[in-house]
C-alpha positions in Angstrom: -14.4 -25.8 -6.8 -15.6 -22.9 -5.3 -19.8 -22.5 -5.4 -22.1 -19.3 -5.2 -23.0 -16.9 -4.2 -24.5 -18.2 -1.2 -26.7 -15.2 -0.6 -29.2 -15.5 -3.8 -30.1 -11.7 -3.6 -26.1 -10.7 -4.0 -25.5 -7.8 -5.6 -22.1 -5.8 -6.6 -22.1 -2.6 -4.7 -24.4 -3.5 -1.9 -24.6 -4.3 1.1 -28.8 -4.3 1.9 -28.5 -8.4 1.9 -25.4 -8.9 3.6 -25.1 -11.0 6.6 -22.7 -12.3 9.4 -22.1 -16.2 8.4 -21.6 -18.3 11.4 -18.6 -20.7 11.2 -16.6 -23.2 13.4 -12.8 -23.5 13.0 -11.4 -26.8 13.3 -10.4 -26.4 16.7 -14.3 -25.7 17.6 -14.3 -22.3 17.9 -17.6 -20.7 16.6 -17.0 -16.8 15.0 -18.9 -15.1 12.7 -17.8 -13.3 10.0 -19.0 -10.8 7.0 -20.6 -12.6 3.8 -22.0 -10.7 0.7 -22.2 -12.6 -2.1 -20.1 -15.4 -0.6 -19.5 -19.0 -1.7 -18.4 -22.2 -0.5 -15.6 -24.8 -1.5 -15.8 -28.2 -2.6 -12.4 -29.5 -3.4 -11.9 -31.6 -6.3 -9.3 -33.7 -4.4 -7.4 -33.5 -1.1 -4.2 -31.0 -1.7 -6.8 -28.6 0.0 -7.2 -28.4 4.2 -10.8 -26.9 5.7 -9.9 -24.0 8.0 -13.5 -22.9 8.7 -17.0 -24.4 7.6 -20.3 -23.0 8.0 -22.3 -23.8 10.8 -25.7 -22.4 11.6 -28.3 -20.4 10.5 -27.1 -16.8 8.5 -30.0 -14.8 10.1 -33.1 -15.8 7.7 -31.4 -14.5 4.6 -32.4 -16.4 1.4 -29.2 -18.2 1.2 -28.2 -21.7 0.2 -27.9 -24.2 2.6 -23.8 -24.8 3.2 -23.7 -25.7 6.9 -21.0 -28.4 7.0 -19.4 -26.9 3.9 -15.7 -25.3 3.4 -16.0 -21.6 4.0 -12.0 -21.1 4.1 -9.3 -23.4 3.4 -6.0 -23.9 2.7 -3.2 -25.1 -0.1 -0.1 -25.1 -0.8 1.5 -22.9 -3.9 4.8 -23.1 -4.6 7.0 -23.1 -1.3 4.4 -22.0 0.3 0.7 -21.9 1.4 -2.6 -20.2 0.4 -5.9 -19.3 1.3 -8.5 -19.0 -0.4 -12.1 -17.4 1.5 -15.8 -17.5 0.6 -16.4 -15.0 3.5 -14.7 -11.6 4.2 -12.4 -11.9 6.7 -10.5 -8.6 6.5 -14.3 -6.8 7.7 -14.5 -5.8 10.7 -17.3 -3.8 13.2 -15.1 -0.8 11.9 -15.0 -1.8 8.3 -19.1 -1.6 8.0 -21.7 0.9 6.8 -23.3 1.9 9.3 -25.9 3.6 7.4 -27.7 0.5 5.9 -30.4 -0.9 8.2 -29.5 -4.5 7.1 -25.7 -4.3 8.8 -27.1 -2.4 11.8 -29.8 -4.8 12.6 -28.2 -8.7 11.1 -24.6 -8.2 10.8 -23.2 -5.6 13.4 -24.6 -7.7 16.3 -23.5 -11.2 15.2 -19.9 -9.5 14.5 -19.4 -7.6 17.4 -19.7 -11.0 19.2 -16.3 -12.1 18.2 -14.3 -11.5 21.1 -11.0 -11.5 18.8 -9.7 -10.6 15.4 -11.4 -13.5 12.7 -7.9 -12.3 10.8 -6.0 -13.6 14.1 -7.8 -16.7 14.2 -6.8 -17.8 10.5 -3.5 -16.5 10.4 -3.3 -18.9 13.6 -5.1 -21.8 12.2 -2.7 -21.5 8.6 0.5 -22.0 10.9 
């Protein structure tokens, strides 16, 4: 079951409470990655594999606490597998507005961090 939004000031269309949610994948590796709106999983049963889970502080936003919790996981579906994302992995440094105060000063630094593509790290984490 997938719970949210995390951020309780999410709004469609916006990006002035947006923030760069700290994660660890399995392996250990810490990376952030973009969250507006955003939600956690918690799995009704175990056909589901943890990728990433939150892991710290999400700069002082009002957000629910989900440090431990399944930010992106995996299934299988059909002959295949899935994954399913409570953070937006696809964003980028390039992908941000850089005209909203918010993602200059919390998200652009904790982003620009990640010494690697997050997309990278879960396409190598899904196999």
């Amino acid at each position: 079951m997938a719970k949210g939004p995390i951020n309780r000031n999410f709004a469609y269309n916006c990006e002035d409470f947006s923030a760069a949610a700290e994660l660890r994948a399995i392996s250990g590796q810490q990376v952030f990655a973009y969250l507006n709106g955003g939600c956690f999983f918690e799995p009704s049963d175990n056909h589901f594999s943890s990728l990433l889970v939150y892991s710290g502080a999400q700069n002082g936003h009002d957000l629910v606490e989900c440090n431990g919790k399944m930010a992106v996981l995996e299934t299988k579906f059909g002959l295949g597998k899935c994954v399913l994302s409570g953070v937006h992995f696809e964003m980028d440094v390039e992908g941000l507005d850089l005209g909203n105060e918010n993602v200059i000063k919390n998200v652009l630094p904790n982003l620009a961090q990640n010494n690697f593509d997050i997309g990278d790290l879960i396409l190598n984490l899904f196999g």
